[in-house]
N, C-alpha and C positions, 0 to 999 in steps of 0.2 A: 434855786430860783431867786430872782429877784425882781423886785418893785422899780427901782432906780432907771432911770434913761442912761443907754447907753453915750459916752462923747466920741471925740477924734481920738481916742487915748485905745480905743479899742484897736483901730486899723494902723497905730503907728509904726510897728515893724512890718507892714504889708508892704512887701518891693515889686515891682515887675521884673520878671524872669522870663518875658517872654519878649524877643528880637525886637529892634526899633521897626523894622519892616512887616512883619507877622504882626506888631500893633498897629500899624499903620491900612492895612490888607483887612485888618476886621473893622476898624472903624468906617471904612468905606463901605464894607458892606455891610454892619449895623444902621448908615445911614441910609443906604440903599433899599432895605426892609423896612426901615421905618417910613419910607415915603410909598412904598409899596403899600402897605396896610392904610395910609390915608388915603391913599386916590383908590381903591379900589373897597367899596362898599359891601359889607356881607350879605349874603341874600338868606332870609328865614331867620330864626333866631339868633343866629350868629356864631353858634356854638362850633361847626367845622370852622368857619374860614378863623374862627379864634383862636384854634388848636393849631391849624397848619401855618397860622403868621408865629402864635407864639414859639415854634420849631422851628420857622427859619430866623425869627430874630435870635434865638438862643445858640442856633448853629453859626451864625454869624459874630456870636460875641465869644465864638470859642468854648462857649459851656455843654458839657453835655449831662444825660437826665439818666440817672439810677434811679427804678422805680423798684420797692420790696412790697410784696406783697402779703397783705394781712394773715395771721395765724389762724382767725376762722374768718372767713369770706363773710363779707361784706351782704346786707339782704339784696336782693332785686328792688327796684323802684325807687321812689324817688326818696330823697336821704340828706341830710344835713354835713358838710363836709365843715370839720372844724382842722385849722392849721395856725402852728405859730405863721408869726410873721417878721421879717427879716426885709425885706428891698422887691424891688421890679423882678430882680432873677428867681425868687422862690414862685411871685408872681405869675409867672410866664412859665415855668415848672409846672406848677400847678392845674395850670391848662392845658398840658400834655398828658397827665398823667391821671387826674380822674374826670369825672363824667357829670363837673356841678360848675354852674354857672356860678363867676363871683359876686359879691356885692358890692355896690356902689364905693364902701370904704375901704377896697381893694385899688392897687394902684390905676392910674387909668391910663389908657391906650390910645391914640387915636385910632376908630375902628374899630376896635372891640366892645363887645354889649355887656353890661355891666346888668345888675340886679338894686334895686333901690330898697333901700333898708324896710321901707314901709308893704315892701309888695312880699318880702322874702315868704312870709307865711303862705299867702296867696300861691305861688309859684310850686311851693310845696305841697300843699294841697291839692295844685292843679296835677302835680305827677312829676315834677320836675326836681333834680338834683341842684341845691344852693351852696355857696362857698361862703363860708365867713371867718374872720380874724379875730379873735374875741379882746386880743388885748388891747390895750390904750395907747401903745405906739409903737413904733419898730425898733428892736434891738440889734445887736451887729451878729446874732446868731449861735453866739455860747450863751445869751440868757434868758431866762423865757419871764416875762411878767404876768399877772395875775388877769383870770380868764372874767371876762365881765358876764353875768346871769342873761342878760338882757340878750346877748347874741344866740345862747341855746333857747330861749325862750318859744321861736318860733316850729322847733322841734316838740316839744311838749303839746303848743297848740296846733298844731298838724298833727298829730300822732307818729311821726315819723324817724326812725333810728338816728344817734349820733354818731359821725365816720371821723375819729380823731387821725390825721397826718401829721406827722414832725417831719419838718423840711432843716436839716444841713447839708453845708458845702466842706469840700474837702478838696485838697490839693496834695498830690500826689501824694495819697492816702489819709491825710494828716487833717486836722477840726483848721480851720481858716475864716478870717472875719471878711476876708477879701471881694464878696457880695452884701457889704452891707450899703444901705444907706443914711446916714446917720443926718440928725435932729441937724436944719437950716444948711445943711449937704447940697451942693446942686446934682445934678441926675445922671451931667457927664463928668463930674468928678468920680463920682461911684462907677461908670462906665469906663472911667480910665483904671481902676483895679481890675474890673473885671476881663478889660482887653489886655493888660498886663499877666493875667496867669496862665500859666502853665498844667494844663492836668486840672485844669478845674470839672470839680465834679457836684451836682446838688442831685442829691439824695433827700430821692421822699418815699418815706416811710408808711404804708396803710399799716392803720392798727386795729383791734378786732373793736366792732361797734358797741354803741353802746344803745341800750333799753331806755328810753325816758321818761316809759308811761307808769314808776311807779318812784318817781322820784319829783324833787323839786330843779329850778333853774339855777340855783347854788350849786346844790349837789352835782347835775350833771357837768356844772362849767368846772366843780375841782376834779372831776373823775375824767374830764378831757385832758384839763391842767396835767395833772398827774402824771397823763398816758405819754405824752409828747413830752413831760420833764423826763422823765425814767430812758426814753431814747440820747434825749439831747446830754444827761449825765454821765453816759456809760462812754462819752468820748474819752481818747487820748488826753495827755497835760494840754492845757488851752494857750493859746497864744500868750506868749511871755507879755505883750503889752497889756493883755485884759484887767481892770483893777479886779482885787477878789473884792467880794460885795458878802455881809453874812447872808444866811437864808432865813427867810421870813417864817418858815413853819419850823416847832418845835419836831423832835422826833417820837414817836410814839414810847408808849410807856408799859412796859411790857407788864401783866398781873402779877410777875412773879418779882418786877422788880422794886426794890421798896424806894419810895421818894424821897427825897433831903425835905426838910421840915425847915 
């Protein structure tokens, strides 16, 4: 894990391998879904027509959606959805794949309903499933930064379970930065990797929830931390351009092992 903002240094061996014409064929129709979802208005919360644009923008940019499903099922009702974050595509993933409304600090859409940081507890109390990002920025998707208290917060004061996802992308089977969007990045720059790949895949990951009601907002933000590091680790070697960065947390200390003085 790391604290560090990711740069350009991430996505520099990211090539397109995917036909000048087959790039050209989804750009048209990226843009064609995107003027779809503005002229045409959601009716009710917003929650289907979010799901069904963010499916045809994503089929349109060539991505497709691996959903894995949690080791113990997820509770019924309404539930706090915690996910790294990485760009627009995890984004847009994300609302295919579970049943929480994002919040405000989640990319935004023309025409998609968002959730405002101030209401999230509200929302949840009212019955409703919330999406949040707890970290402080987006990274290009091999690193995950440290989980803010403040965003499980609203889980604690609702009494309501926390549902950790880890979202990666993968290209013909292999860890790829090629969905990122990186720090002063414009939208169709990142758009242009992502119409450039081949076999692009984002893979989201449910993990088994978590209990909040006897713990604090630290606690549960490193035990989300944790849950979505342990997936994003167990990749393949990471893109030869990624810089290594140390980890920030020491490794535990086992009783049996004696410490250097």
């Amino acid at each position: 894990m790391s604290t560090g903002p990711c740069s350009t240094a991430c996505t520099a061996d990211v090539h397109p391998t995917a036909p000048a014409a087959l790039r050209r064929q989804r750009s048209l129709r990226l843009s064609a879904a995107l003027a779809r979802a503005t002229a045409r208005p959601p009716a009710g919360d917003g929650r289907r027509h979010g799901t069904c644009t963010a499916a045809r923008l994503l089929t349109a940019a060539g991505v497709r959606v691996q959903v894995l499903p949690p080791p113990v099922a997820w509770p019924a009702g309404p539930r706090l959805v915690v996910a790294n974050r990485v760009s627009w595509v995890d984004d847009l993933a994300l609302r295919t794949a579970v049943t929480a409304l994002p919040d405000e600090d989640a990319a935004v859409w023309p025409g998609l309903a968002t959730v405002r940081g101030e209401d999230v507890t509200a929302q949840l109390r009212e019955g409703r499933g919330v999406l949040v990002r707890p970290e402080e920025s987006a990274s290009c998707g091999t690193e995950l930064g440290r989980f803010r208290p403040a965003s499980l917060q609203p889980a604690l004061d609702a009494g309501v379970p926390v549902c950790p996802v880890a979202v990666r992308a993968r290209v013909a089977g292999r860890p790829t930065t090629a969905t990122a969007q990186l720090p002063g990045e414009s939208w169709w720059r990142s758009a242009a990797r992502v119409l450039g790949a081949v076999d692009l895949v984002v893979e989201v990951h449910q993990l088994a929830p978590i209990d909040p009601r006897r713990g604090t907002a630290t606690e549960v933000a490193a035990l989300a931390e944790y849950a979505i590091a342990a997936v994003l680790e167990t990749d393949p070697p990471r893109p030869l351009s990624h810089p290594r960065r140390p980890r920030t947390h020491a490794p535990a200390v086992s009783p049996r092992t004696p410490v250097p003085r």
